[in-house]
N, C-alpha and C positions, 0 to 999 in steps of 0.2 A: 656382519649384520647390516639390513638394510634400509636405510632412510626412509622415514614414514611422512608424506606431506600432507599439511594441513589444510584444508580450504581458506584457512587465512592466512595460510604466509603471502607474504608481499611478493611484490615483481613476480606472481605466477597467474600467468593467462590460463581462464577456461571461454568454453564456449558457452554463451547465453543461450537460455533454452526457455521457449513460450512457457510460463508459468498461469495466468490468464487472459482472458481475454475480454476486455472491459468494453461496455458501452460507448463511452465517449471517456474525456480525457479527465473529468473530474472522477469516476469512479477509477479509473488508472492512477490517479493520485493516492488514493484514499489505501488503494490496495498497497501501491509501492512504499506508502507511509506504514503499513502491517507487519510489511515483510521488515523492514528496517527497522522498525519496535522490536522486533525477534531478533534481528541482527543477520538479517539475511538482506544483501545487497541487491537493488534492484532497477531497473532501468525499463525506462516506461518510451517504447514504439509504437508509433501513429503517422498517418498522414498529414503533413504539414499543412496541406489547404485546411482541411478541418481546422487545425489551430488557428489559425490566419484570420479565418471568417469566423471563428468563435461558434464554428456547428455542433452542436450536442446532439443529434441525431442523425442516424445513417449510415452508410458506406462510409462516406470521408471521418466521420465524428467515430469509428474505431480504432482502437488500440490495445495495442497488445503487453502485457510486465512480464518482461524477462527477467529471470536469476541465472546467476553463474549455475554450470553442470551439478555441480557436486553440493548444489545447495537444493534443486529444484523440487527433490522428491520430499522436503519437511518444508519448503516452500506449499505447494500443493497439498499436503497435509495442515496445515495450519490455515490455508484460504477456504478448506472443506470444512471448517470446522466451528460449529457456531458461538459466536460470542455470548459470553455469560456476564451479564449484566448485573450491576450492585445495586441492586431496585434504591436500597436504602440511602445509599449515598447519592444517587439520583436527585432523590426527591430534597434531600438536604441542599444540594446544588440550586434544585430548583424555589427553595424555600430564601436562600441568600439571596441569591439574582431578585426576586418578588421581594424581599427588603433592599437591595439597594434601589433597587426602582424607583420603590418608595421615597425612599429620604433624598432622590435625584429632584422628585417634583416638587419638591415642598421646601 
């Protein structure tokens, strides 16, 4: 019978494969933190002038999030896929924050 491997066993290399392809380096964050709330491992490629100079637009301010092979296709399914928002808790959120504000100034 034959050995089945997991995308998460240890010490096994895959090849990283473009997952998106983000504006600048803050939306490549936001993504690579997405994937890693899923639990899909992710590594964010960019031009280093960009970073250096802190460019958020253009050619150099691109980057690209890669995932391991065998993650890529529920990667790219999960990035295509829009977020469902909890209006209610939202606004709870936002009703806290506008009380501690409050009792900040006073």
């Amino acid at each position: 019978m034959a050995e089945t491997t997991s995308p998460h066993e240890e010490n096994v290399e895959h090849k990283l494969v473009p997952v998106w392809d983000a504006a600048n380096l803050l939306e490549a964050q936001i993504v690579k933190g997405r994937l890693e709330s899923e639990g899909i491992p992710a590594l964010i490629k960019g031009e280093a002038l960009g970073e250096i100079y802190g460019l958020t637009t253009g050619p150099l301010a691109e980057t690209t999030v890669l995932a391991p092979e065998p993650f890529a296709e529920k990667a790219i399914e999960i990035l295509n896929t829009p977020v469902e928002w909890d209006e209610e808790a939202l606004e709870e959120a936002e009703e806290a924050g506008d009380e501690q504000a409050g009792e900040d100034e006073g």
